[in-house]
Structures are given as structure tokens and as C-alpha cells.
N, C-alpha and C positions, 0 to 999 in steps of 0.2 A: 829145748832146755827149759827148764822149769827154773825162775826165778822168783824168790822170796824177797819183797825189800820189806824193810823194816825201820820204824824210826822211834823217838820217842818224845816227848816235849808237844810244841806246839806247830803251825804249821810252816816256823823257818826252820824247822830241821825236815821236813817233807819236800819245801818247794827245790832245794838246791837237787834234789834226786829224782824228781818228773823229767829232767831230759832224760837220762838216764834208762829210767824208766819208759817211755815213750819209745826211746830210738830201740830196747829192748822187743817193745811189742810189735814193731815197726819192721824188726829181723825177723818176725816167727817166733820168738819166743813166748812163753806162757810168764803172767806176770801177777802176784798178789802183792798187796801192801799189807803188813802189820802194823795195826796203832793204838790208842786209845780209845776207847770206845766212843768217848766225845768228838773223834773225828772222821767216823768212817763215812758220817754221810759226806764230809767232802773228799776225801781221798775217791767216795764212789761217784761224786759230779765230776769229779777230774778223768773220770774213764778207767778207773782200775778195779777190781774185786779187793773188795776191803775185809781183813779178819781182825777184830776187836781183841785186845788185849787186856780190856776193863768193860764194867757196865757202863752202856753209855749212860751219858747225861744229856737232861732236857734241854734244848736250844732256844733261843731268844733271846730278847734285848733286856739287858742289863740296867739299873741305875747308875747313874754315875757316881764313884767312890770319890769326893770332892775333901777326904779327908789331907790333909797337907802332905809332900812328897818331902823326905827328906835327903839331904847331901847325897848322891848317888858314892859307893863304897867301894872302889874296885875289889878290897880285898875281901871283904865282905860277900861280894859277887861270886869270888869263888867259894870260897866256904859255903854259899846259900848253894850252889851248883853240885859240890860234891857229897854234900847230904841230900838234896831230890835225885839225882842221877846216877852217882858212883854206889849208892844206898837203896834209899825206897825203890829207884826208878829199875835200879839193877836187879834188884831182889822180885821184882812183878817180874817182867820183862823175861828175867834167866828161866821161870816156871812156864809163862805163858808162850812165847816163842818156843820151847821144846814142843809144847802140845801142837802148834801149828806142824812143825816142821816132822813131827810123826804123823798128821793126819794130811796136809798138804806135801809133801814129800819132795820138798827142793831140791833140784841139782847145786844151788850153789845161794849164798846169804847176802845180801846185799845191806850194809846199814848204814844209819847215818853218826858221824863219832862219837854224838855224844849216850846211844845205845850202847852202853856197857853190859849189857843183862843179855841183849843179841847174839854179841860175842860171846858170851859164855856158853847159851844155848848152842851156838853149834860148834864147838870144843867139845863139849859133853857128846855131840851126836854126834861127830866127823865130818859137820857138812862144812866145805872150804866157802872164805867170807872175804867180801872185798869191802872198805870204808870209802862212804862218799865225804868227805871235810864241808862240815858247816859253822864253822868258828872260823870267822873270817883272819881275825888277827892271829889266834893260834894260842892267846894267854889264857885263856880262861881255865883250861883241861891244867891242874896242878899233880902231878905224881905225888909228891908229898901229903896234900889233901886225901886223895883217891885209893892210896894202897892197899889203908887198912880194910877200909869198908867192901873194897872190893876181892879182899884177899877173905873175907867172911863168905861172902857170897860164893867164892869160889867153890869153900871148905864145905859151903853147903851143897854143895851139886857133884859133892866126890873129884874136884880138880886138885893137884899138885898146885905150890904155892908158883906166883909167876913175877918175881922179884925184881927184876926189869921192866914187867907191863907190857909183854912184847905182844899181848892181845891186842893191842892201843893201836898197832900197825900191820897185823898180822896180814899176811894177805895179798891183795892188790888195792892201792891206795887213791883214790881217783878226786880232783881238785878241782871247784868251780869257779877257784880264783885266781887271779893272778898272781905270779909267783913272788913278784915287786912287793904285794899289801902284806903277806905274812910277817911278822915280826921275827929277827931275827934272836929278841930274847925267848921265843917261844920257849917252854921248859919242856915241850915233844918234840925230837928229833924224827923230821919225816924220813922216808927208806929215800934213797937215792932216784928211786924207778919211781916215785910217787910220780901219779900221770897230771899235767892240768890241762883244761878241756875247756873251749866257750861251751858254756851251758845255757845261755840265754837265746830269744832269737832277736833277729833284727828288724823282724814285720811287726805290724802292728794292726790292731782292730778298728774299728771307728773311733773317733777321736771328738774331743768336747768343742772343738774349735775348728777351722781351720786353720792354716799358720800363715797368714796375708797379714795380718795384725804386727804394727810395729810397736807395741805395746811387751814389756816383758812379760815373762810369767814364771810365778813361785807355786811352787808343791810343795804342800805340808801333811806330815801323815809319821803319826806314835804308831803304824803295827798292829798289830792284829792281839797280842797280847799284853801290852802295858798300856792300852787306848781307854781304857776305862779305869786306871788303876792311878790315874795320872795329875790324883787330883783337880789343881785350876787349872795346869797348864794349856789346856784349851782355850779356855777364855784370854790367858795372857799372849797367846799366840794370836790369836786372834784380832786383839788391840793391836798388836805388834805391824804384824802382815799387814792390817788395814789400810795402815800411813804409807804403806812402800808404794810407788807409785809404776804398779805393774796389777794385771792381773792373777789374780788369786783362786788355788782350787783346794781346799783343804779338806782330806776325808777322814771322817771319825770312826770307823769301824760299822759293820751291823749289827754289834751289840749296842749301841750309841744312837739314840735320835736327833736328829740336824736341828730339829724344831728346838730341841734342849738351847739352840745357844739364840735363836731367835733372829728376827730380821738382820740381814745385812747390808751391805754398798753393791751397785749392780757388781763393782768389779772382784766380789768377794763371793764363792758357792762354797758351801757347804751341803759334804754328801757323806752319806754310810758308808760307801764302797765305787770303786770307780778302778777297774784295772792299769796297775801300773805302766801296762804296754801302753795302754792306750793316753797316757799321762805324760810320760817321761819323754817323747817324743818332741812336746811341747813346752816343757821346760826349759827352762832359763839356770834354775837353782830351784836345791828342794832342802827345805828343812825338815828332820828328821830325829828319830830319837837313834838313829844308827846301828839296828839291827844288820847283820849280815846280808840279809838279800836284800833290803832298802837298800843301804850303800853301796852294795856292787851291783845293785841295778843300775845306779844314780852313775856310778864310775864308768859302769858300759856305755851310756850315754853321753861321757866325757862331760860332766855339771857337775860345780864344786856342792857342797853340803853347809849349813848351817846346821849342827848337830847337837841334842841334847840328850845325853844318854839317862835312861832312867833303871838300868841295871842289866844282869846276865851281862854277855859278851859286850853290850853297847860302851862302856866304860873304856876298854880295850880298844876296840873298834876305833873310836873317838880320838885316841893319845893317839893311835897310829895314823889316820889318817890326817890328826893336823900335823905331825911328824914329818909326812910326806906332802904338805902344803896344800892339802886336795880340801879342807874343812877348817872349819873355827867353831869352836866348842863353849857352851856355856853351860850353866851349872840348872840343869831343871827345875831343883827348889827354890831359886833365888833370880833366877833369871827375869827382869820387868818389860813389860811391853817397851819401852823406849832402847832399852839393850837389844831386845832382837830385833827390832827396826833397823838400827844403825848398825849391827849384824851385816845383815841383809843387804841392805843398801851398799856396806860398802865391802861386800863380796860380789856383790852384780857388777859391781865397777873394779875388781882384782884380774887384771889381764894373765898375770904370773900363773894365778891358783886355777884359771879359767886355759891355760895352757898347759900345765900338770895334768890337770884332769883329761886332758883330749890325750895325752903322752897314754896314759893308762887304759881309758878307752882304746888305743891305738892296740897297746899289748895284748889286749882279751879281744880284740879282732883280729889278732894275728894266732890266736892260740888251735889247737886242731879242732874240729868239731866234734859233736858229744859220738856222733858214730864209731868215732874212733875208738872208743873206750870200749866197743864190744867184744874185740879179740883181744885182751884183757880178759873181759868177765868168761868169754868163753873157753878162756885158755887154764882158766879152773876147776872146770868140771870135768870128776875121775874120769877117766878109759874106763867103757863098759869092755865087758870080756864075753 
């Protein structure tokens, strides 16, 4: 079987669909990713055949934007969401995903939810599409937001109008989270059979440390796309973390240089990039801007979050999770190194939230593994005659 994934955004709507992907290629299947062209070179370090959706863009390290961050906007958040996605993102996406899907010749679509343009591409060509969920909390995606824009888009590609949204689920619906985090205000109603999957693994690679050390240790890391955008909060993290009396691993991205924040205390590293596996392991607590795979990384390893959301899903994410007592939430713009110290400090020392968090861990260890999701996807693909 030939499968097509497809995503759009950045790379937390890619990483929740590499198991997926993986256990895919793992069965014999044949597997491409569709993306934006600024990402194929990692979709193609990751092992998959990458087809661009856009020109790529040039790669390298960025300045840092040290311009002031202001009040993160939940509602805001979605509006900024269903004009890039339900809109722009839908309107590229629905043209260039058709050209793949006539020259690559999918058995069957694979996307990630927040690809609205994917979905339409194979409506218009018939090819049957299953949704991987990367919105952890489930608030961001607003139907109200999203109809019109996507109801243009439709009109442009010769689809009947779809006044429900039933593209939004169309399918087989496959979930790399726990069923516990989703909000139950979600304003998407999942199908009943929606599947949920551990999608993470439990091994890990070499590691910064060994873990003989009776010292704690704090993980701090904004993500791969608001790590440069983040203003000071670097630096005030960094004040923050310092005073905590644990060690400290904090990574700025590879668009980010370490040298930018300058010397530190032995018990404080500063790096571009440093694999989560190989992190979370050792973790105690991670602060976070609370992206959806950050925080259900953080959760699989049963470690509560010190969270500051700086928008998209993060806003969401955040309410929920201190909801369900696994985080405590500060405000990005206003947040001072002495509030996240004492953050920090006295969530290392929350037995309650430190025992929540292992409950939740517990559940996404108990969930099937991503294998399972195969007779699913392959229980989409027509009967050849």
C-alpha cells in the first residue's frame, strides 16, 4: 500500500505522525511525507521521501527577535490559526497536495488536523484519509472561525458546501494522546471509534548525564518555532532556573546561538538542540512554552510542567493542564526571574501534581501501541478488482 502523509505548519504537527509513519514503513508499506518546502530537508533526515509543497527556504541561524512578547491571547490564537490554516494554509495545501496525489498515486491520505487543504485534495480525487490529532487540548480548531474560509476553498476545487465540517473527521481518526488531556469543551466532536495510540517510545539514546546524581534537574525549551520569537524570555528564564538549586539543561533551538546568552554556572548548559529522548529521561520538571509534543512528552514521562505559553495551541494546552493539576502556568510577557524560581521550586517540592502526572503517564503506558493503528489505515484502502 502506498501511503501519502501530509502535514502543514511546523514540525509539531509532523513529530505526532512519525510513529505512524515508521510503524507504516516497518509493515511494507511505501511511505511519502508532504510539507512545506522549508521542511523537507528534515522530514528527509527523519528517513522518509519528502515532496515540497512550497519553495524551500534558506536554512540557518536566525537573530534573536528581542522585540517585547505581549499577553499571550487565547482567543486571538484562534483567529491567528484559522486565517493561516483554514485559509492561506488550506488554499496552498488543497492545489498542491492534488498534484502529489496524481503524480505519487496514494492508496490512502494520511494528515495531520490541522491540514484542511489535504482533506479537501483527496475529496476532490477520492482517495480515502485518516486524521492523526495534534492539538492536544482539542480548543484551538473553532468551527465558527473556520467555515467560511473553508467553505471558499471548497467552492474553489468544485466541492458541495459541507455545513457540518464532517471533513474535520472524515475518516479513521487516530490519537497520540491521552484520552484524559482532551477538553471536554472541545468545540470538535471526535467519532466514537476515534483510536488513541502510545505514539512515543520508552528507549532512549545517550544521555547528558548519568542519573547517580542526587541533584534534581529542570528542562527548559520554547520549541522549535516560538524559540526565537520569544523576545527576553530567555534571558529571564534563565535568571530564573539559575537560583533553583538543581541542575539545569536548557535548549534554544538551532536557529539560536548558546554563545548569544553567554557564560554560565557549571550547573547551568546551554544548547541549540539536544533530543528530547535523551532529556526527559532525566528530568525532574521541565519548563515549557507548552506545545503539544513538549507536553505530552513531559506527561509520558510522568513530570509535572512549569508552562508559559506564547500562543497557537499553547494557551489551551496550559488552562488544561493546570485544570488537571499536572502544571502551573505563568504569563510569558510579564513573567520575572523570581516568579519562575519560586515556580519551579515549589512544583519540585508538589507531591500531589508529581503524582497526577505519573496517573497520566500510567494511562499513555497503558494505551495500544502505534502498530495497532495499521489495520485501521489499511482497512481504507478500496478493493482492487
Amino acid at each position: 500500500m502506498r501511503i501519502l502523509f501530509t502535514f502543514i505548519g511546523g514540525l509539531g504537527h509532523f513529530d505526532p505522525m512519525v510513529p505512524v509513519a515508521r510503524a507504516s514503513v516497518a509493515a511494507g508499506h511505501d511511505v511519502a511525507v508532504a510539507c512545506s518546502g522549508g521542511l523537507t530537508a528534515r522530514v528527509g533526515a527523519a528517513g522518509f521521501q519528502a515532496l515540497a509543497t512550497s519553495v524551500p527556504q534558506p536554512a540557518g541561524q536566525r537573530a534573536r527577535d528581542l522585540t517585547p512578547i505581549a499577553p499571550v491571547d487565547a482567543h486571538a490564537a484562534e483567529i491567528e490559526f484559522a486565517e493561516n490554516f483554514a485559509d492561506k494554509g488550506a488554499r496552498r495545501h488543497a492545489g498542491a497536495i492534488q498534484d502529489h496525489i496524481r503524480a505519487w498515486r496514494p492508496d490512502i491520505l494520511v494528515r495531520d488536523e490541522a491540514d484542511f487543504g489535504s482533506a479537501i485534495a483527496a475529496e476532490v480525487l477520492g482517495v480515502p484519509v485518516a486524521t492523526v490529532l495534534v492539538l492536544a487540548s482539542g480548543m484551538l480548531i473553532r468551527p465558527d472561525l473556520i467555515s467560511a474560509p473553508l467553505a471558499a476553498v471548497r467552492t474553489e476545487h468544485g466541492l458541495p458546501p459541507d455545513v457540518g465540517l464532517s471533513m474535520l473527521t472524515r475518516g479513521v481518526v487516530l490519537s497520540p494522546f491521552p484520552v484524559s488531556f482532551r477538553s471536554p469543551h472541545s468545540p470538535v466532536s471526535l467519532p466514537e471509534a476515534t483510536f488513541a495510540f502510545r505514539g512515543g517510545s520508552a528507549e532512549t539514546g545517550p544521555t547528558l548525564r548519568a542519573r547517580t546524581s542526587s541533584r534534581r534537574c529542570v528542562y527548559v525549551t520554547l520549541g522549535t518555532v516560538f524559540n526565537s520569537g520569544s523576545g527576553d524570555l530567555f534571558d529571564r528564564l534563565l535568571a530564573g532556573v539559575t537560583e533553583v538549586e538543581a541542575d539545569v539543561v536548557v535548549t534554544v533551538g538551532r536557529d539560536v546561538d548558546p554563545a548569544t546568552f553567554g557564560p554560565q554556572p557549571d550547573h547551568v548548559r546551554v544548547e541549540s538542540f539536544v533530543p528530547q529522548a535523551d532529556l526527559l529521561p532525566l528530568a525532574d520538571l521541565v519548563v515549557s512554552h507548552g506545545g503539544s509534543g513538549t507536553l505530552m512528552a513531559t506527561l509520558a514521562h510522568g513530570l509535572p510542567s512549569v508552562l508559559l505559553p506564547l500562543g497557537a495551541d499553547q494557551p489551551h494546552n496550559a488552562a488544561r493542564a493546570e485544570a488537571l493539576g499536572l502544571a502551573r502556568t505563568l504569563d510569558a510577557a510579564t513573567a520575572t526571574p523570581d516568579a519562575i524560581r519560586r515556580s519551579v521550586d515549589d512544583l519540585l517540592q508538589d507531591r500531589p501534581a508529581l503524582d497526577r502526572t505519573r496517573q497520566v503517564a500510567h494511562e499513555i503506558r497503558s494505551l495500544p501501541s502505534v502498530e495497532h493503528t495499521l489495520p485501521l489505515l489499511e482497512g481504507l484502502q478500496a478493493p482492487t478488482h
